[in-house]
ROMAR-825155 format. One record per residue (C-alpha): residue in three letters; x, y, z. Coordinates in Angstrom, 2 decimals, m for minus. Example, Ala and Ser with C-alpha at 12.3 -4.5 7.8 and 13.67 -1.06 7.14 Angstrom:
BEGIN
['ALA', [12.30, m4.50, 7.80]];
['SER', [13.67, m1.06, 7.14]];
//
This chain:
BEGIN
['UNK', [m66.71, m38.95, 46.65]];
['UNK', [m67.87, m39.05, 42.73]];
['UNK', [m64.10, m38.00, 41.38]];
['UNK', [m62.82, m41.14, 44.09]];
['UNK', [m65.57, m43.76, 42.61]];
['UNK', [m64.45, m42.49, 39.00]];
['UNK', [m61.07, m42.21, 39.29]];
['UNK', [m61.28, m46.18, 40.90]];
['UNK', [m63.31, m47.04, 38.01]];
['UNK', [m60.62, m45.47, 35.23]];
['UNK', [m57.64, m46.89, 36.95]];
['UNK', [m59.31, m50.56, 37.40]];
['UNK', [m60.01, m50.35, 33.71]];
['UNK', [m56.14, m49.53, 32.55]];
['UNK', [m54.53, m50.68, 35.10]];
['UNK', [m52.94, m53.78, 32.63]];
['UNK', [m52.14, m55.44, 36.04]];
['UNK', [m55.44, m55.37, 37.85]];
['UNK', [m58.11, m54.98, 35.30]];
['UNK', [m60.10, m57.71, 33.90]];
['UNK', [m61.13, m56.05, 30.33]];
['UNK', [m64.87, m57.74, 30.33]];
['UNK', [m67.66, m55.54, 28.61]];
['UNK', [m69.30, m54.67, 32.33]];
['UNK', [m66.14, m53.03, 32.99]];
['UNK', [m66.40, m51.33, 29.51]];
['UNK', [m69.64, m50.09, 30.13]];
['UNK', [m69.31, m48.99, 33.41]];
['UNK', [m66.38, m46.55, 31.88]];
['UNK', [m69.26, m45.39, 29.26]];
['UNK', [m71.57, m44.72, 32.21]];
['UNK', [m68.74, m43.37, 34.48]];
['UNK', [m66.82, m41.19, 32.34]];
['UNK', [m67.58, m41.25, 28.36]];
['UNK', [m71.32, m40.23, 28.60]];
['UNK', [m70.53, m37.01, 31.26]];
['UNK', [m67.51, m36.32, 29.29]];
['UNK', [m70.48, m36.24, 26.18]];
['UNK', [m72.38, m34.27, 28.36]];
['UNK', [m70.13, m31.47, 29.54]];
['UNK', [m69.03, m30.96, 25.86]];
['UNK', [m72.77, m30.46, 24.68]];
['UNK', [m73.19, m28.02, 28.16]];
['UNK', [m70.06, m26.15, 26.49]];
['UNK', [m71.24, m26.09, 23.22]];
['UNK', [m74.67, m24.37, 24.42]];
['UNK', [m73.18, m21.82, 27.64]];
['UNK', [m69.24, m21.72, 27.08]];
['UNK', [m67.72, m22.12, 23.36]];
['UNK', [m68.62, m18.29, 21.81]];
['UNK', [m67.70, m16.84, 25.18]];
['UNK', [m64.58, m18.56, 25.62]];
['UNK', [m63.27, m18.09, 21.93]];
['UNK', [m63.77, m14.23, 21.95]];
['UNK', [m61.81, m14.64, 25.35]];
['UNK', [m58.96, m16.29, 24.11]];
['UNK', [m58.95, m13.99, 20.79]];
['UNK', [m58.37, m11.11, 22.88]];
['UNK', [m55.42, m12.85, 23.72]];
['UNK', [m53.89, m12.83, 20.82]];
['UNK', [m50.39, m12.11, 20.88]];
['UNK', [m50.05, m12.67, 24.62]];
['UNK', [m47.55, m15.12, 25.77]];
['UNK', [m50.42, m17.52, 26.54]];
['UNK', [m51.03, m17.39, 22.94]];
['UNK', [m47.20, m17.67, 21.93]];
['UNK', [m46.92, m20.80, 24.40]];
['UNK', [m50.34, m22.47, 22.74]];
['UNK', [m48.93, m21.89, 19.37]];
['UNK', [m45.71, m23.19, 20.10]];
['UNK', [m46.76, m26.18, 21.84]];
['UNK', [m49.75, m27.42, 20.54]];
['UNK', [m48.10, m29.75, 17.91]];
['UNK', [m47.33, m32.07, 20.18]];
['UNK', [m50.67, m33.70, 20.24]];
['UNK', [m49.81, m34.28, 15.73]];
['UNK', [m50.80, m38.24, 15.80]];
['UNK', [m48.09, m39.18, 13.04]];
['UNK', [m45.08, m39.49, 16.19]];
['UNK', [m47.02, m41.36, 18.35]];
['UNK', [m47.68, m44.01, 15.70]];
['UNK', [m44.62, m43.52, 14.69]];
['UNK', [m43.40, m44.37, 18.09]];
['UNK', [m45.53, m46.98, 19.11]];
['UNK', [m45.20, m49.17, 16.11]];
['UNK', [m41.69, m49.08, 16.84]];
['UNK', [m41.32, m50.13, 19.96]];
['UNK', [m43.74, m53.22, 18.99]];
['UNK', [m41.64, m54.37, 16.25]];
['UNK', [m38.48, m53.95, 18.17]];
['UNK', [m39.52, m56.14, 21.31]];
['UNK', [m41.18, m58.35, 18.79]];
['UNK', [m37.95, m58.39, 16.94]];
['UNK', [m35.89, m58.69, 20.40]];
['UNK', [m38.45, m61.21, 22.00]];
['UNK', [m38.19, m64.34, 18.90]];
['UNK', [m34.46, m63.79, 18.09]];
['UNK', [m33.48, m63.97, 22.16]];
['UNK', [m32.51, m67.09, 23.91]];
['UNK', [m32.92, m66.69, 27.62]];
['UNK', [m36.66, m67.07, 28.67]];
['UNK', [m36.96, m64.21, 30.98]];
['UNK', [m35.45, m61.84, 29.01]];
['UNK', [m38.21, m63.15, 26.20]];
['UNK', [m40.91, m62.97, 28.86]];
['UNK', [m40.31, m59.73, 29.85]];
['UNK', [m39.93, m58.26, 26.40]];
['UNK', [m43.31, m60.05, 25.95]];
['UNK', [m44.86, m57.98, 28.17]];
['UNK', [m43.14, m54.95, 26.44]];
['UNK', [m44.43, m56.25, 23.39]];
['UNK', [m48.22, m56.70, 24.02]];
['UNK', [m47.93, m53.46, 25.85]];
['UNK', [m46.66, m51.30, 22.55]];
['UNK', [m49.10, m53.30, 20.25]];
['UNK', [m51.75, m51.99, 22.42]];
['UNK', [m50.93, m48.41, 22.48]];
['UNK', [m50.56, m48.78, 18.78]];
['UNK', [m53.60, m49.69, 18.80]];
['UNK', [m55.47, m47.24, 20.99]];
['UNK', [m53.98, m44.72, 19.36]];
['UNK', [m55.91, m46.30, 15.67]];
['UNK', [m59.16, m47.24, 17.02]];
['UNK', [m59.14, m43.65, 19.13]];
['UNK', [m58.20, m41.70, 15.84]];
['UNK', [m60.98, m43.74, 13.70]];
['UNK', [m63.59, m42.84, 15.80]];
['UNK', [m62.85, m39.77, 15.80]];
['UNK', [m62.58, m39.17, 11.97]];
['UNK', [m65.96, m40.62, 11.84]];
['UNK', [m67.49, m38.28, 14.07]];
['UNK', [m65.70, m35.09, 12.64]];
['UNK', [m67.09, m36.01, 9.18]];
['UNK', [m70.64, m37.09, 10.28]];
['UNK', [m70.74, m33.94, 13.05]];
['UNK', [m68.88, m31.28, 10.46]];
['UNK', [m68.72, m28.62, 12.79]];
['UNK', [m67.23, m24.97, 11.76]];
['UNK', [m63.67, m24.68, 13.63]];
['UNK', [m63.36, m20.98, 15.39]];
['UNK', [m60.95, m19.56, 13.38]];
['UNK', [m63.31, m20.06, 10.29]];
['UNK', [m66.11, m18.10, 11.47]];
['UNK', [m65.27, m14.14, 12.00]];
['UNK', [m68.45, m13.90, 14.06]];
['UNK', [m66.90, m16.87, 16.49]];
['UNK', [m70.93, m18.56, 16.30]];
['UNK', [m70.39, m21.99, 17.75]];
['UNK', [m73.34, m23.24, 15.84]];
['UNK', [m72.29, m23.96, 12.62]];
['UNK', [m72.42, m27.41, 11.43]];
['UNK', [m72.42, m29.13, 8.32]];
['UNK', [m72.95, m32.64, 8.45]];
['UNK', [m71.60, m35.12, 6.55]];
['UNK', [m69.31, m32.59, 5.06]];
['UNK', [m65.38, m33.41, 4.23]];
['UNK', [m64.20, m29.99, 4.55]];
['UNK', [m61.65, m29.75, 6.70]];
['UNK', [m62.78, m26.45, 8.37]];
['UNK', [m66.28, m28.46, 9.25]];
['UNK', [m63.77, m30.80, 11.06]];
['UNK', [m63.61, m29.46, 14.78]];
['UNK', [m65.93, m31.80, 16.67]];
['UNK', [m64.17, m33.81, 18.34]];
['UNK', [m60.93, m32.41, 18.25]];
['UNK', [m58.26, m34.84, 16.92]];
['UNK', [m55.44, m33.62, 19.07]];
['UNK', [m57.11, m33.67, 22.08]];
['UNK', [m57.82, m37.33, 21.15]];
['UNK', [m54.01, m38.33, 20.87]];
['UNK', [m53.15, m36.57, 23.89]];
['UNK', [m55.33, m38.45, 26.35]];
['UNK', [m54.93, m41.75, 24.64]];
['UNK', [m51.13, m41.35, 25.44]];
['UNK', [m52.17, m40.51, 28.79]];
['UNK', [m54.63, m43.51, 28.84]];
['UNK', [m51.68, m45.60, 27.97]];
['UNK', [m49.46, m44.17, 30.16]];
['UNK', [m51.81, m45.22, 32.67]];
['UNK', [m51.14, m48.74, 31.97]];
['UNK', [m48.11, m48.60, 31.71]];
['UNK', [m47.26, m46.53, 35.10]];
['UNK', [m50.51, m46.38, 36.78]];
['UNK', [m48.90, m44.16, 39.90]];
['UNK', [m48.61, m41.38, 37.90]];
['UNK', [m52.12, m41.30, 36.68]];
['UNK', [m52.86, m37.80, 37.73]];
['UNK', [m49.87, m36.46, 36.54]];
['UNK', [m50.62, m37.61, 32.88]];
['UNK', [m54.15, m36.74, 32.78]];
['UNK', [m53.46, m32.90, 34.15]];
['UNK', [m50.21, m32.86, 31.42]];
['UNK', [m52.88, m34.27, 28.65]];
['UNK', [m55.47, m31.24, 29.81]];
['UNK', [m52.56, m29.14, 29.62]];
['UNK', [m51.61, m29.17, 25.90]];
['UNK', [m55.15, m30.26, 24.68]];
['UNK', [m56.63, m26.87, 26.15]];
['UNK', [m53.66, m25.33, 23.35]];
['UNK', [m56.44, m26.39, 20.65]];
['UNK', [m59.02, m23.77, 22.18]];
['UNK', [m56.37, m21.15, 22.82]];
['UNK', [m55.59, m20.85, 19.05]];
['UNK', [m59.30, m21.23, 17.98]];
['UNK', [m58.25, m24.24, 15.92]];
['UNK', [m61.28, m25.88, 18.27]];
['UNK', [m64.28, m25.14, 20.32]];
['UNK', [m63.90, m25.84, 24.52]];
['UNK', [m66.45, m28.64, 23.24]];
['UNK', [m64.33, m30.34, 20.87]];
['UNK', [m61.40, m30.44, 23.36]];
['UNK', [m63.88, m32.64, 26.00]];
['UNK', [m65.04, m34.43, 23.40]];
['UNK', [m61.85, m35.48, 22.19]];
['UNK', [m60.92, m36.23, 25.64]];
['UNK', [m63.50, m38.58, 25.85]];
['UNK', [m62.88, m40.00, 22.37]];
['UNK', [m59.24, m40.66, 23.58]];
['UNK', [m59.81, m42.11, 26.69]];
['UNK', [m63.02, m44.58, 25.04]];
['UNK', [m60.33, m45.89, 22.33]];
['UNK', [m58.37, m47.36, 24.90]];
['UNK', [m60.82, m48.86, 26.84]];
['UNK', [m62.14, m50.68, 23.82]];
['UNK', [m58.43, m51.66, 22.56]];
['UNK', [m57.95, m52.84, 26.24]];
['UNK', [m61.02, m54.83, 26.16]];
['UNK', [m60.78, m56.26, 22.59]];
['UNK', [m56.48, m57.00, 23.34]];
['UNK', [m57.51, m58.08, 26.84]];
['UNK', [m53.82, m57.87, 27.89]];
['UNK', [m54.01, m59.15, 31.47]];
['UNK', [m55.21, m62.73, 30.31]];
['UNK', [m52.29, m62.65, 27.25]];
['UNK', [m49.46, m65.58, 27.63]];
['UNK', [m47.13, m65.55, 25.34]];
['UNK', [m44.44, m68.49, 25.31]];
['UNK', [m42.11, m70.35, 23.57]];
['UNK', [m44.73, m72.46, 22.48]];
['UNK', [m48.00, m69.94, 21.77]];
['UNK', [m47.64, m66.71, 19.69]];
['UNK', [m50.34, m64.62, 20.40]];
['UNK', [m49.84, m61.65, 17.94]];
['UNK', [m51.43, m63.06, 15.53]];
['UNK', [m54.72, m63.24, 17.99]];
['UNK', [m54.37, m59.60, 18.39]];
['UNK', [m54.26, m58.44, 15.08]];
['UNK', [m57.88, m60.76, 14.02]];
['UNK', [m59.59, m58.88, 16.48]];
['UNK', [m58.10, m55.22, 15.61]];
['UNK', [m58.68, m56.17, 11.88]];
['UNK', [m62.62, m56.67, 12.79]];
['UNK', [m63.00, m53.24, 14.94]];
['UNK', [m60.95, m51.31, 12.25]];
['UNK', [m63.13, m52.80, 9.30]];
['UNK', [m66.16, m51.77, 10.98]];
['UNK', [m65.11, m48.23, 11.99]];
['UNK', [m63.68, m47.96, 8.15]];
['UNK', [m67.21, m49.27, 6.84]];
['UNK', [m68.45, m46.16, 9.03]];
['UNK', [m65.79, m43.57, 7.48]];
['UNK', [m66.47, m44.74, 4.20]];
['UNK', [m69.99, m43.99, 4.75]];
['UNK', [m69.19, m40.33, 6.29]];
['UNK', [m67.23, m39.90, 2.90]];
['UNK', [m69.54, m40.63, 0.27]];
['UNK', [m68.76, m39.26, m3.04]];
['UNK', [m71.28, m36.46, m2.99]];
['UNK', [m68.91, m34.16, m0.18]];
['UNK', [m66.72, m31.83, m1.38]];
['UNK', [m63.61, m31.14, 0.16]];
['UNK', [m62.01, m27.74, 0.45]];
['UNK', [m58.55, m29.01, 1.66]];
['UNK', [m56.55, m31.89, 1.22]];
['UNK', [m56.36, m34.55, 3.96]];
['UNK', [m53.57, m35.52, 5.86]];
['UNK', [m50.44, m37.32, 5.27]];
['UNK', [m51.50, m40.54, 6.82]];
['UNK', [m53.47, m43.27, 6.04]];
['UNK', [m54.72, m46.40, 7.69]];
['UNK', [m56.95, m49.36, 5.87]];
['UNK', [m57.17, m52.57, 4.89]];
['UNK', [m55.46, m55.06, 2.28]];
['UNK', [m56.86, m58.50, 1.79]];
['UNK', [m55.23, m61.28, m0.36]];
['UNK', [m52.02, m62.65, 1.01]];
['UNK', [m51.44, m61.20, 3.20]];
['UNK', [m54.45, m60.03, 4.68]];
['UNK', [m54.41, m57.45, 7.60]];
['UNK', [m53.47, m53.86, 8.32]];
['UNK', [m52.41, m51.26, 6.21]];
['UNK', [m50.72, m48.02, 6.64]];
['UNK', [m49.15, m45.25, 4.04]];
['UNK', [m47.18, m41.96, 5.38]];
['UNK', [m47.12, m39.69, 2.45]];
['UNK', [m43.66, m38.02, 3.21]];
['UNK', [m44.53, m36.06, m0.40]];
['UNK', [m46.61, m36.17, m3.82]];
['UNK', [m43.56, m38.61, m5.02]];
['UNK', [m42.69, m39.92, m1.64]];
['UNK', [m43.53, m42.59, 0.58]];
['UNK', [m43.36, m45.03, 3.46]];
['UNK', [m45.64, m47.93, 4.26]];
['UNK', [m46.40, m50.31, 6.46]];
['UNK', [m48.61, m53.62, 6.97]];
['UNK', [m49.56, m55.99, 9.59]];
['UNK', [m50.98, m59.29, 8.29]];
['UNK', [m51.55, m62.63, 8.97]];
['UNK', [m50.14, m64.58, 5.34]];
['UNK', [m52.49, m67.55, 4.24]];
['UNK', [m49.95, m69.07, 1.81]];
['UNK', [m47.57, m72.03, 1.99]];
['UNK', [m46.07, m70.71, 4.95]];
['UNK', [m48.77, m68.77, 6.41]];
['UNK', [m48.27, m66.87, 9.63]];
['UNK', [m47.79, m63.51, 11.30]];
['UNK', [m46.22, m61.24, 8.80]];
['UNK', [m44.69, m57.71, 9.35]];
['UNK', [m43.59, m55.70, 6.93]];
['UNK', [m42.49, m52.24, 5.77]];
['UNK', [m41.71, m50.18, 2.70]];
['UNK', [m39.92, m47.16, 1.16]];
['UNK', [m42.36, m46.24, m1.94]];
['UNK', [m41.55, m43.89, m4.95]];
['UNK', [m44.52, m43.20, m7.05]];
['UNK', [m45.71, m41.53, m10.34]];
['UNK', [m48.68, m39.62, m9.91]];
['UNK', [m50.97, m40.18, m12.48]];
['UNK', [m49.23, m41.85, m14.77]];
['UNK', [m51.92, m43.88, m16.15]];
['UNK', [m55.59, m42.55, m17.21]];
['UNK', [m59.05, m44.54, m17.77]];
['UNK', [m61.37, m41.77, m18.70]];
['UNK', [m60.94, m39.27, m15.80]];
['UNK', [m59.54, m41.40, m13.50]];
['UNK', [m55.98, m41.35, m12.40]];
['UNK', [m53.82, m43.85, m11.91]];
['UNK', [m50.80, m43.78, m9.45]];
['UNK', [m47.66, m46.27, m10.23]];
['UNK', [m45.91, m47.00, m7.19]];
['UNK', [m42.39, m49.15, m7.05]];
['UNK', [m39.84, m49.28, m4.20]];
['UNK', [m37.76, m51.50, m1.25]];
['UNK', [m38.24, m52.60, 2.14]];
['UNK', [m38.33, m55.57, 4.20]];
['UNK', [m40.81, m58.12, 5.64]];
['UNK', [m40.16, m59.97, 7.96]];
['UNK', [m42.72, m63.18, 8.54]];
['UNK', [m43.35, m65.80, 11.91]];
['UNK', [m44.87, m68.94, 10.83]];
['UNK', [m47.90, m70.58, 12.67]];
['UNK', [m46.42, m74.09, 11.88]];
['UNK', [m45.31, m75.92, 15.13]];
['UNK', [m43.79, m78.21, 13.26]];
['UNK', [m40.93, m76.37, 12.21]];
['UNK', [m38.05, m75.35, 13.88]];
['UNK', [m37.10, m72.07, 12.43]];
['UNK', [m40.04, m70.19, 12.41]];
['UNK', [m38.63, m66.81, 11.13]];
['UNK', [m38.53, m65.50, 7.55]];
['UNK', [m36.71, m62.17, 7.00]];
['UNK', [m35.41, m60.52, 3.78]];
['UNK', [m35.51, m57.66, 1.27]];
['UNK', [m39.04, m56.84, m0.38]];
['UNK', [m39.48, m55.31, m3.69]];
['UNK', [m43.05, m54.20, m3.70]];
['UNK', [m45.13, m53.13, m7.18]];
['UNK', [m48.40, m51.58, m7.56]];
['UNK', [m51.22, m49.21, m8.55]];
['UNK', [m53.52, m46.87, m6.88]];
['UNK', [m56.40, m44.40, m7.26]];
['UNK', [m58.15, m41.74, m5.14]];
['UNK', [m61.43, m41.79, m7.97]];
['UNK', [m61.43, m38.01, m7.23]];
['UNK', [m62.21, m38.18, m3.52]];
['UNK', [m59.02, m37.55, m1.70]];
['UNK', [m59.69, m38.97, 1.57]];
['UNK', [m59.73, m42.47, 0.23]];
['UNK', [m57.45, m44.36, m1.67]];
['UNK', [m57.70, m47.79, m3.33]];
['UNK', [m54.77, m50.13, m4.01]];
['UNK', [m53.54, m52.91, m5.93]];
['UNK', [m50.22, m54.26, m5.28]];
['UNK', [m47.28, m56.97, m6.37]];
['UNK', [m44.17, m58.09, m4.28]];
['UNK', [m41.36, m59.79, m4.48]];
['UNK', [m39.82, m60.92, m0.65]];
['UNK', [m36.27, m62.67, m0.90]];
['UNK', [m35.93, m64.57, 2.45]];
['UNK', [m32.23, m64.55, 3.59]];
['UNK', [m32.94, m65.84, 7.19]];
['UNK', [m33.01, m69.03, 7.80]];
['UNK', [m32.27, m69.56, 4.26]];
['UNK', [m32.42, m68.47, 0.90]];
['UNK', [m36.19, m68.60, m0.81]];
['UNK', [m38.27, m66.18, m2.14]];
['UNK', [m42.01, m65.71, m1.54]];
['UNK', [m45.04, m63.17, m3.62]];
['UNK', [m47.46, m61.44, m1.89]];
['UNK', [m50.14, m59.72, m3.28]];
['UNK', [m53.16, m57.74, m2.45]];
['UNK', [m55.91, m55.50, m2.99]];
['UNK', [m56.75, m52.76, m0.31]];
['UNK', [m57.83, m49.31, 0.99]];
['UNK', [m56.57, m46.44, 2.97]];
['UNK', [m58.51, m43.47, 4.80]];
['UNK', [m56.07, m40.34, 5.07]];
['UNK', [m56.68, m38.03, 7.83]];
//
C-alpha cells in the first residue's frame, strides 16, 4: 500500500499533464520520497557500504565488473546537457520561424518540455556539487581499508567527492523527465536508472549511500524545476513568449545554489585534481542570464548563454560560441590571465509587441578575459562582442558582460 500511495504521489508530481506544481505538492514529494531516500542512504552508510564494497571488490574482473565498467559512463552529465539544450533551441528555433499555429503549438509544448529537462538536469547537478563539497566524503577506491567513514568536509578534493554520487544524479533526473514526458513507462525508467546507477558501487567509484543519495538528489531537482517552470499552467502564443519567464526564475534558483557552491569552495581548500570540463554560472551586464563553458581542451572551447538583453532591443537572447584561448597570457602579480577570442552566433527575440519582426539572428565575434585566482573550480570572466544581425536586416549590436562559472 506505501509503494501505491508513493508511486501516486511521484507520478502526480511529473506527470506535466496532471500535476499542479504548487509547493504542497513539493513538499509532500520531500516527505514521501526525498527524506526516506535521505534516510536509507544514512542506514547504508552505517550497516551496508564497507560490506558491500569488499563484496563487489571480490568481483573484480568478473563480467559483472566488465559490464559496470563498460557501462557506467552513461550517467557522464556533459550529453544530457548536451542533448537537452538542443532540443530546446531547435523547437524554439522551429516554433518562431513556423507559420501554421498547430504546428507552433505543438512544438511549444516540445519546447517548454526540453527547457525543463535542461533545467532539471542544472538545478539537480548544483545541488549536488554543493553537497559533495560541503559532505567531502572518501570515494571507495581511495581508501585500501574500504572504511566508509572518511569524510572531509568542506574539502575540494575530488576523491572527498562521493556523497552524493553525481552519476546517479543524472541518471534519475533523465528518468524523472522521462516521466513527464511518457508517464506509462514510469517503472521502466526508474528500474533502467537503478540499473546503471548501481555501476557507480560496482567499481567502488561510490559508496551504496552515495548511489541513494544521488537518487534522491536527481529525482528532488526535478521536482523543484517542475515547480519553479510550472509547465502545466505555461501558454505560449503568438502573442505571449514565455521563455523569457522561465529563465528569471531559473536565474534566481541557480544564483542561490551558486552563492552556496561558492561558499563550499572557499579559497582555503585544496584541490588534489582538476575539475571537470564543464561549467555553469552567471553573466550580468547585457545580457544578463545563464552561462555555460565546455572546455573541449586547455586551448579549446565552446560556450553558451541564455539571457534576457536590457538594451535598445531588449529581449530573450540565445546564443553560442566556438572559443580559442591563450592561457595565461597576461600576469598581475601571480595571477593569470586567460585571453579568449572566437565565432558563433546569437540569435535574439525581442519583448517589443510593437514590432513586427521580432527575430535578430547573425554571426557573433565574442572577446574577453578570464581568471581562475588559483582555485580551479571557479572561474571569473570579462567579456566583449560584436553580433552582426543578418535577419531581418542588416545591424549590428555589442554585448558585454561580467560573469562566473563553477566547473564540475
Amino acid at each position: 500500500m506505501k509503494a501505491r500511495i508513493i508511486l501516486a504521489i511521484v507520478r502526480n508530481l511529473l506527470d506535466i499533464e496532471v500535476a499542479s506544481a504548487t509547493w504542497e505538492n513539493v513538499l509532500r514529494f520531500f516527505v514521501a520520497v526525498f527524506f526516506p531516500l535521505m534516510l536509507l542512504s544514512l542506514v547504508a552508510v552505517l550497516f551496508l557500504d564497507s560490506s558491500m564494497a569488499v563484496s563487489f571488490k571480490s568481483e573484480f574482473g568478473s563480467p559483472l565488473h566488465l559490464w559496470a565498467r563498460a557501462t557506467t559512463d552513461v550517467a557522464k552529465a556533459g550529453p544530457y546537457f548536451g542533448v537537452t539544450f538542443g532540443l530546446w533551441l531547435m523547437f524554439t528555433v522551429i516554433r518562431r520561424w513556423g507559420k501554421n499555429l498547430s504546428r507552433r503549438e505543438t512544438f511549444g509544448r516540445w519546447e517548454r518540455w526540453a527547457l525543463f529537462a535542461f533545467s532539471s538536469f542544472l538545478l539537480s547537478g548544483i545541488l549536488v556539487q554543493v553537497f559533495k563539497h560541503i559532505i567531502g566524503r572518501r570515494r571507495p577506491y581511495a581508501d585500501e581499508t574500504l572504511s566508509s567513514y572518511q569524510f572531509h568536509p568542506f574539502s575540494a578534493n575530488y576523491e572527498h567527492h562521493s556523497l552524493p554520487s553525481g552519476h546517479s544524479q543524472v541518471l534519475f533526473t533523465a528518468a524523472a523527465v522521462l516521466m513527464v514526458a511518457f508517464p506509462k513507462f514510469r517503472w521502466l525508467w526508474l528500474i533502467l536508472a537503478a540499473i546503471f546507477a548501481s555501476t557507480r558501487a560496482i567499481t567502488l567509484n561510490h559508496w551504496i549511500s552515495d548511489v541513494i543519495a544521488g537518487a534522491g538528489m536527481g529525482l528532488m531537482g526535478t521536482v523543484l524545476a517542475l515547480r519553479f517552470f510550472n509547465i502545466r499552467h505555461a501558454r505560449l502564443n503568438a502573442g505571449h513568449e514565455s521563455s523569457g519567464a522561465y529563465l528569471k526564475n531559473l536565474v534566481s534558483v541557480v544564483a542561490l545554489s551558486l552563492g552556496l557552491a561558492a561558499f563550499s569552495l572557499s579559497p582555503t581548500v585544496s584541490r588534489a585534481d582538476a575539475p571537470g570540463p564543464f561549467g555553469v554560472g552567471l553573466v550580468i551586464g547585457d545580457p544578463t542570464g545563464l552561462s555555460g563553458n565546455y572546455r573541449l581542451s586547455s586551448e579549446r572551447s565552446i560556450d553558451a548563454a541564455l539571457a534576457w538583453s536590457f538594451g535598445s532591443n531588449p529581449g530573450f537572447e540565445i546564443h553560442s560560441d566556438y572559443l580559442w584561448r591563450r592561457p595565461g597570457l597576461l600576469r598581475a602579480e601571480n595571477i593569470k590571465f586567460d585571453l579568449h577570442y572566437g565565432i558563433g552566433a546569437r540569435l535574439l527575440s525581442l519583448s517589443n509587441s510593437n514590432v513586427s519582426d521580432k527575430t535578430r539572428f547573425g554571426p557573433r565575434l565574442p572577446l574577453g578575459l578570464g581568471s581562475n585566482f588559483n582555485q580551479q573550480a571557479l572561474e571569473v570572466f570579462a567579456e566583449l562582442a560584436l553580433v552582426m544581425n543578418v535577419i531581418p536586416a542588416t545591424s549590428a549590436d555589442l554585448d558585454f558582460g561580467i560573469g562566473a562559472r563553477i566547473y564540475f
